[in-house]
N, C-alpha and C positions, 0 to 999 in steps of 0.2 A: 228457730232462727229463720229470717224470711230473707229470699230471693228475689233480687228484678230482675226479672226480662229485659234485653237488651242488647245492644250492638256494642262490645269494646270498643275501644281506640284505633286498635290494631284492626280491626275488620274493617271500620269508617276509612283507613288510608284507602285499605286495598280496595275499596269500591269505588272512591273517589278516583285513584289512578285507573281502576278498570274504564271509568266512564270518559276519563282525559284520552287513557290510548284509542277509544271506538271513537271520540271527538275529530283526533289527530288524523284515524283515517277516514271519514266520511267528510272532512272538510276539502280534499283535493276533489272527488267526485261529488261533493259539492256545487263547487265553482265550477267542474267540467260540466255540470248540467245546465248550471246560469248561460253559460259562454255555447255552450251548443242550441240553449235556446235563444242568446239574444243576435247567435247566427243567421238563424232561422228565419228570425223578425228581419233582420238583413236582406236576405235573402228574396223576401216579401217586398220590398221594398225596390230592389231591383227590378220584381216582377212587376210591381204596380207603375213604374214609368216604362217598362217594355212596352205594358197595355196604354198606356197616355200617349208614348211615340206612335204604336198601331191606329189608334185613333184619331188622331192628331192629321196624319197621311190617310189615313179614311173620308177625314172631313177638307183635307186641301189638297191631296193627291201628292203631297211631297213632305219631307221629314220637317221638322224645324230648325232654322239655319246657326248655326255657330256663328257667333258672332254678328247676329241680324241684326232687326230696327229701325230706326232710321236715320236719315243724314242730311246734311242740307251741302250740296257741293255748286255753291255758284259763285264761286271763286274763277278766276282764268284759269282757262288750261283744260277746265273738265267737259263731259262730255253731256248733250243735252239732260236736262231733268226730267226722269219719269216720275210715275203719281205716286211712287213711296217715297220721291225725296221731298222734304216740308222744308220753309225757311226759318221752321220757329219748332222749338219743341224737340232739338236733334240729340238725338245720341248716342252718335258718332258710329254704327257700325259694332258699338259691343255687349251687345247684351245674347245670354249662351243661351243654348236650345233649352234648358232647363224652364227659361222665360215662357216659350210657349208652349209648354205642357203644362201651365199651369190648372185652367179650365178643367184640363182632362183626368187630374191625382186629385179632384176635389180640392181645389183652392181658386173655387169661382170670384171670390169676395179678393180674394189678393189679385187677380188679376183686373177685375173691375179698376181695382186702385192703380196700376202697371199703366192702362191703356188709358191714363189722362196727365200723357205726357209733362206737360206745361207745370204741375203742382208738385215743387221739388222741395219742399220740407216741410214740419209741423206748425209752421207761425198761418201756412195757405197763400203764402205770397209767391208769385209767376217770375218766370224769367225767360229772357230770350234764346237763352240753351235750355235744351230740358233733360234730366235726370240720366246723370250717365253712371253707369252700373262698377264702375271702377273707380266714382271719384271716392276718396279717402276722407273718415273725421274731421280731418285738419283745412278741408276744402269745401267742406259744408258747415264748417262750424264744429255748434251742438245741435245744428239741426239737418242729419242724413236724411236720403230720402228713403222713407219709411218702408215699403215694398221691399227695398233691397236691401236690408238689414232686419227683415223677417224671419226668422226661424222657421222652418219648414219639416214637420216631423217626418215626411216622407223623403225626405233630402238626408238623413240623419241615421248614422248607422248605431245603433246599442251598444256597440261595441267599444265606439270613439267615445273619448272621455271630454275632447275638445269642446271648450264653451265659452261665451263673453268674447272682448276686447282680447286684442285688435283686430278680431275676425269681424268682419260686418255682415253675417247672414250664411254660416256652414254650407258645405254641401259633403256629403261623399260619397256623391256617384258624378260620373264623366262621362263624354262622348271620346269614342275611338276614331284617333285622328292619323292611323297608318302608323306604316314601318319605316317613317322616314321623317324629315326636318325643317327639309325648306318649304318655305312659306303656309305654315301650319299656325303661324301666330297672326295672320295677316290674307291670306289667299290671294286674290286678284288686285285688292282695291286697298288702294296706301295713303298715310298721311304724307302731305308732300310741304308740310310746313304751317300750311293756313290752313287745308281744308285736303279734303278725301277726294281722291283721284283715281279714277279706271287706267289702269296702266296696260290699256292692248297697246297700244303704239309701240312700248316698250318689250311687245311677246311674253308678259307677265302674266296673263290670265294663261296662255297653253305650259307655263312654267310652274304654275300652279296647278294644273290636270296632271303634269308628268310627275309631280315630287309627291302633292296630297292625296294618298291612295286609300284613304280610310272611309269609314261612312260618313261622318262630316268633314268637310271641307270650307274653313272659313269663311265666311259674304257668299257665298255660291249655294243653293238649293241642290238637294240628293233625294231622290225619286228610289223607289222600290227596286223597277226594272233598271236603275246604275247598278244593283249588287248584280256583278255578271257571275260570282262565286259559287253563291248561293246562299240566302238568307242560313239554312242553318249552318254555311261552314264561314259566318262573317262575324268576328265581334263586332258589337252596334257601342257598346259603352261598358261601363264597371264599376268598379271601387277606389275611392283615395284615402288615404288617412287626411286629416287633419293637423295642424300642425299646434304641438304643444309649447312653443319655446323652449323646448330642448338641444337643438341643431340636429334633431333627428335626419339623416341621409335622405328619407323616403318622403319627409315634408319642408325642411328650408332647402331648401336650393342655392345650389353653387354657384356665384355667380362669376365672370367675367367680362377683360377689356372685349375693344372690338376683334383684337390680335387672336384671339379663340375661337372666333369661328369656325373658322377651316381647321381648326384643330377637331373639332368636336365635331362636325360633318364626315370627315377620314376614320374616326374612334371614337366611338358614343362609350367606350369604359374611358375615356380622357381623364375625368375626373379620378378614378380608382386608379390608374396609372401613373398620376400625377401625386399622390400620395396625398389626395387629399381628407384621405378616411383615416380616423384614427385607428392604429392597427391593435391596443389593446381593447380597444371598445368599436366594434367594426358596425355597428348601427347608427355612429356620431360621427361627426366631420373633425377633425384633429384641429386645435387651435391651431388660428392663423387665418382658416379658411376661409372665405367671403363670402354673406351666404345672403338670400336677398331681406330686405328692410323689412317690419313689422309687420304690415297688413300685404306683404306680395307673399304671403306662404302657401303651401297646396291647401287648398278648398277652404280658401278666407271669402270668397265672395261669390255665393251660387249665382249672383244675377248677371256675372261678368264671362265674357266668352274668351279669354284670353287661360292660353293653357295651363300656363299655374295653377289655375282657380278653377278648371270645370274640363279640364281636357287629359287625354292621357294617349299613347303611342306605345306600340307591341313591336318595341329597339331592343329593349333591355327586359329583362320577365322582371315579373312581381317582385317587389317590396326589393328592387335596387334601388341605386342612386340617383336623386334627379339633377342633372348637369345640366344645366344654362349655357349655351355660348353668346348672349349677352347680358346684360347689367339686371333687368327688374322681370316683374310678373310677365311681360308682356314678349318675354323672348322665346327664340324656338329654342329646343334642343332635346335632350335624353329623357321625357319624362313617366315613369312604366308605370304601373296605378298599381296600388298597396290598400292593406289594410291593417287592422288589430286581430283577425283573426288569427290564429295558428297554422304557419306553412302556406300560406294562398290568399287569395281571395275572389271575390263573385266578378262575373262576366255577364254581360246581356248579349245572346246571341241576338242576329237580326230578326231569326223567327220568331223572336219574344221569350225564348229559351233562356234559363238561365242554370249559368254551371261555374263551381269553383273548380280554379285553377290555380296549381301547385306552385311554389317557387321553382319547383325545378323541371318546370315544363323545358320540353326542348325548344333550344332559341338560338341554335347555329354557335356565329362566332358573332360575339360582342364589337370585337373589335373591325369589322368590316363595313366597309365607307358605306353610309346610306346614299341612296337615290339624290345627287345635285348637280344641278346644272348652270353650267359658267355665265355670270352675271356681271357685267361692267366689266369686262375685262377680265376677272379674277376669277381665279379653279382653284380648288384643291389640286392632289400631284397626278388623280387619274379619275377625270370624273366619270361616274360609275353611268350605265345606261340608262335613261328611262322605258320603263315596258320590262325589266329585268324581274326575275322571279324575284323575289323577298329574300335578303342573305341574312333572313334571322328565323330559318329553322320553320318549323311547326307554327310557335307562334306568330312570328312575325305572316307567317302566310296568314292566319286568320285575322289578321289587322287588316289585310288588304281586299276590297270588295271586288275589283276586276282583272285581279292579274293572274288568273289561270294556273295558279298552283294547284296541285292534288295534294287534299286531306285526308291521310288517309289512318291518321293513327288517332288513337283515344288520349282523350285530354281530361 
């Protein structure tokens, strides 16, 4: 009688389950390796525009401006033109420092195309305004302008899944705009209806010194020797998510009437107060909530300097809620930079340094009135002082480049 060599039935189960259970558990340190390495490429990433802003103030002796560019203001009211304002070609004051580190992350060819103003979409035809970094789809057509709906692999974290419409050109990295609110979407120089206007007459620009205490500073230029801190105890910029169309807290934004301001100046948790987070799902904003329109979500438009899109504030720590106290992208309020990592995200010190930072770094008391000062008549119930230490802890000290706090713990 002859025998075959072979595997039963019953031996082929148990090898197959042997191989399912060693599947089951090398697939979590799996993905923890993917996600620790595409940290890393992160992480790289922050570092490669630390070295582009080092640079960048190597070759001009000062950072690149938030919200720069140019303007055309020869409307009445304004104040003589110097040689950066042009009457053809303007755009309006908002394109973000991300703009002019271009040259420096190797994207010499994208910025060639940036610096000819005047050719705002694919057909080559000119216009009398020239390409502003905030307008929307629906205002160029189908023909954006090309530069600023580029995807940027150094603007781009591994981690974000965010891609396509209604974003016009991702970013997720930001400049650190302080521990405070007022005039962080706007600085010195305002739209007065027609056209952009120097507001010293009105003590706007030293109102904008007392409230924006961070390394960029809206239309205003920030030099090395501003960090009175010390570059390595300053954040310079960091991390945003992206926003997915979810109503994720940390990328659509809250938005409100004009009647919320001084709400949200006096208590940057307003929104969490206000129950506007859903409490069984505390990452989402509870139906009802008003969150801003399509293309105004965090990091829809690297080329635009308007906080939404390219800015972040050390009010609130990582991956909280972002609270608007007005209507669209372009408003100031709560907005603390997040990521898709686990527990934190990347920081760019000002020495080029770069370090994550936990959610639960120390950050005082949320609820205590930021840095504002009485404007037209109207205050909050006590406005706080300017020149005051930072009332957001740890972090919020390291938002601010010259206000003389001691850092003195590990982050």
């Amino acid at each position: 009688m002859r025998t075959r060599n072979g595997f039963t039935l019953v031996e082929l189960l148990v090898v197959i389950a042997i191989i399912g259970v060693m599947v089951g558990l090398l697939l979590p340190a799996v993905q923890a390796a993917r996600e620790a390495a595409r940290r890393m490429s992160c992480g790289n990433n922050v570092k490669q525009i630390g070295l582009g802003l080092h640079n960048y103030h190597a070759a001009y002796n000062q950072l690149p401006m938030q919200q720069g560019g140019t303007r055309n203001m020869a409307g009445a009211g304004d104040v003589a033109a110097t040689p950066s304002m042009i009457a053809a070609g303007d755009n309006g004051l908002e394109l973000s420092f991300l703009v002019g580190i271009t040259p420096f992350i190797e994207q010499q060819a994208l910025w060639e195309q940036i610096s000819t103003p005047l050719r705002n979409n694919l057909m080559g035809t000119f216009s009398a305004m020239g390409p502003r970094a905030n307008r929307g789809l629906a205002a160029n057509g189908t023909n954006p302008y090309p530069p600023f709906v580029t995807e940027v692999s150094t603007l781009r974290c591994p981690s974000d899944p965010g891609t396509g419409l209604p974003a016009q050109g991702r970013t997720n990295y930001a400049g650190c705009l302080g521990d405070a609110m007022h005039f962080t979407n706007s600085g010195p120089i305002s739209w007065n209806g027609t056209t952009m206007v120097w507001d010293e007459t009105t003590g706007r620009a030293q109102r904008t010194r007392e409230s924006c205490r961070g390394v960029f500073v809206p239309r205003m230029a920030t030099r090395f020797r501003d960090i009175l801190d010390g570059t390595a105890n300053t954040i310079m910029g960091g991390e945003i998510a992206t926003d997915l169309g979810d109503r994720s807290i940390t990328t659509a934004p809250s938005i409100g009437a004009a009647a919320r301001q001084l709400p949200v100046y006096d208590n940057p948790s307003y929104c969490q107060d206000t129950m506007e987070i859903d409490p069984l799902r505390p990452r989402f904003w509870v139906a009802g909530t008003t969150i801003t329109g399509n293309e105004a979500r965090r990091g829809y438009k690297w080329a635009c300097g308007f906080p939404t899109y390219s800015g972040f504030g050390t009010i609130l720590p990582p991956n909280r809620e972002v609270c608007l106290q007005g209507t669209g992208a372009g408003s100031q309020g709560s907005l603390p930079p997040s990521s898709r990592h686990q527990g934190g995200c990347h920081v760019l010190m000002a020495d080029g340094a770069v370090k994550f930072v936990t959610d639960s770094i120390e950050a005082g008391n949320s609820r205590r009135q930021t840095i504002y000062v009485n404007v037209g008549g109207t205050s909050s119930a006590s406005p706080s002082i300017p020149g005051a230490a930072s009332q957001y802890g740890l972090w919020g000290s390291l938002g601010t480049k010259a206000s003389k706090e001691t850092v003195s713990a590990e982050f």
